[in-house]
Residue, then its C-alpha position, 0 to 999 in steps of 0.5 A: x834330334x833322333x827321330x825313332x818311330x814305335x811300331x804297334x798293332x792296335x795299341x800293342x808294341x812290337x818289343x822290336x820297336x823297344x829295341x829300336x828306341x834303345x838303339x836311338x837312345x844310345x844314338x842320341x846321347x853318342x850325337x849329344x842330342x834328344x831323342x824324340x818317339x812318333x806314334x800312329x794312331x789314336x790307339x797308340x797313345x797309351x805308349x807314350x809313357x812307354x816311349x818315355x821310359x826308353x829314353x824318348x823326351x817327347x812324343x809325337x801322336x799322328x792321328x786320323x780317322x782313316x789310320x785305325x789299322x795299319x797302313x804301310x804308305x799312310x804311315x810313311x806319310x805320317x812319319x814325312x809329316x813329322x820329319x817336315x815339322x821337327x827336322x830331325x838329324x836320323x829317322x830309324x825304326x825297327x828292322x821288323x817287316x813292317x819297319x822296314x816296309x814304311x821306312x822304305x816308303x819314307x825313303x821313296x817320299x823324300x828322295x833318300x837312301x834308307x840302310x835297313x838292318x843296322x846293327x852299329x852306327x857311327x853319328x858323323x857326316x856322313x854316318x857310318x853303318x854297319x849292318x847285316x847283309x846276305x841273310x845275316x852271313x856277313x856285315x857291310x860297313x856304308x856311309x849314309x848321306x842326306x838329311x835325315x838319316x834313314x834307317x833301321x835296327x836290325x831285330x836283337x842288335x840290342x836288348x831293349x833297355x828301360x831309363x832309370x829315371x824316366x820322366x813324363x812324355x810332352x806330347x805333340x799331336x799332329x793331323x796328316x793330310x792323306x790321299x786314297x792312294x796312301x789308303x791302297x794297301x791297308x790291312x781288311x781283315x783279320x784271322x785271330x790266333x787261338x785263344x791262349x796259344x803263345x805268340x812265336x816273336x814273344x815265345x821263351x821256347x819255341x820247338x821248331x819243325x822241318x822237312x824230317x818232321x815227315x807230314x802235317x800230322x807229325x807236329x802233333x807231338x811238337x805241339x805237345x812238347x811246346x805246350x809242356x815247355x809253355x812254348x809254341x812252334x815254329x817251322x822251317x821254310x819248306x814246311x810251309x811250302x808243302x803246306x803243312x804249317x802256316x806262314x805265320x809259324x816260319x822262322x827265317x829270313x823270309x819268316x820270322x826272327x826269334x829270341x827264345x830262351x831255348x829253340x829246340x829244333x826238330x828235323x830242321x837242316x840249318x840252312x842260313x835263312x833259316x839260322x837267320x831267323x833263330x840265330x838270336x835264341x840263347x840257346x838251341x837243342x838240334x834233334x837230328x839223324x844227320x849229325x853233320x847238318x849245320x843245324x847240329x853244328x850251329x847248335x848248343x846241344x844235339x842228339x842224333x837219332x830220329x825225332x819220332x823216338x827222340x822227342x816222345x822219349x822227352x815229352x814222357x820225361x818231362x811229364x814224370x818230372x812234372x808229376x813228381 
């Protein structure tokens, strides 16, 4: 049995974890065995029919009074729990910064090595890997001992990819027995995005802003396009650093990653932790001076010129085609 744990904030999925049970999915059927959903927290129980409809045969619930908001080490003690009771072959969840934070704690639990960003698995003894390394710029084929197996999906690896016929979930329910010191680290507190703004991970468009954005003030007109487009913004790493934009909005390897529609990308040179982070997007517009930057080299579309021009002359464009 394959083990895939659905990763959720307050009772909403992360689309990762929906691609992680697409991957555990076609893992299952390629090893001729079920595939089985772990869920954390009571707020999660609605997304056992979720689970389901991805291929999941049965649920297991893990509920206590102290797991109300996420904890990385209480979930990696619920997901030991679980792994104690149903002894599946494979555990993998996704390759988000959560997924990867408690499956390692998983790893350290048991006593197992943990491959995270797997992007291809071969379901023999021992499993054969095949997963991102050095920020996505090359791929690393290991052999992956012990039972379980432990790993993680990369982000965008696979589309996530509704059953045809999904049928009702059995749901098991299980208590962990949790200690303080699995409560150390939990999340306290919370500061809400605005209202209507649209979330980066979940975003059709987003317009991204570096260094040659030039200050704090000049991603007024981002804001602008992203909200004509129905978008929102994203930033490079250095933004962040100089305190222009928050964390919150970086794309990269130490950011975000992204699957938009359309990445339009402002001022952003392209170094490979950042093309890490959008590397996903179907397609991306670079608005740059340098027409030799890897971001314009990497990109769809480009148009050299300086992005204070560039993108007021397509915000007026796109606002004469709305209103025609």
């Amino acid at each position: 049995m394959i083990l895939a744990l659905v990763e959720h904030d307050r009772g909403k999925p992360n689309p990762l974890s929906l691609e992680a049970l697409t991957f555990g999915r076609r893992l299952a059927e390629r090893a001729d065995v079920p595939l089985h959903a772990v869920l954390i927290g009571s707020e999660a129980r609605p997304l056992a029919d979720l689970s389901a409809a991805y291929g999941a045969s049965m649920v297991h619930l893990v509920t206590h009074e102290r797991l109300a908001d996420f904890a990385p080490a209480a979930w990696a003690q619920s997901v030991v729990e679980v792994v104690d009771a149903v002894a599946p072959e494979a555990v993998l969840g996704a390759g988000s910064d959560r997924g990867n934070e408690v499956m390692a704690h998983v790893a350290a639990k048991i006593g197992l090595a943990m491959a995270a960003n797997c992007v291809e698995v071969e379901p023999r003894e021992p499993y054969v890997v095949t997963r991102l390394r050095w920020g996505g710029s090359l791929l690393e084929e290991a052999r992956l001992e012990g039972v379980p197996k432990l790993l993680t999906v990369a982000p965008h690896a696979v589309a996530a990819e509704e059953v045809s016929a999904a049928g009702e979930p059995a749901v098991e329910t299980l208590t962990p027995a949790l200690e303080d010191e699995d409560l150390r680290v939990r999340v306290m507190g919370r500061t809400e995005a605005a209202e209507g703004r649209v979330s980066l991970p979940e975003a059709r468009v987003v317009v991204g802003g570096g260094r040659g954005v030039g200050s704090a003030d000049g991603f007024a007109m981002l804001e602008e396009l992203a909200s004509l487009l129905g978008g929102t913004v994203g930033v490079s790493r250095v933004v962040t650093s100089l305190g222009w934009r928050p964390h919150a909005e970086q794309v990269g390897q130490t950011g975000t990653r992204i699957a938009p529609d359309l990445y339009i990308a402002c001022g952003i040179s392209g170094a490979i932790q950042h093309m890490v982070g959008c590397k996903a997007a179907k397609q991306i517009l670079a608005i740059n001076t340098d027409p030799e930057a890897p971001m314009v080299a990497k990109a769809d579309y480009a148009v050299i010129g300086d992005l204070r021009a560039v993108v007021p002359a397509v915000i007026t464009e796109i606002k004469k085609a709305l209103d025609g």
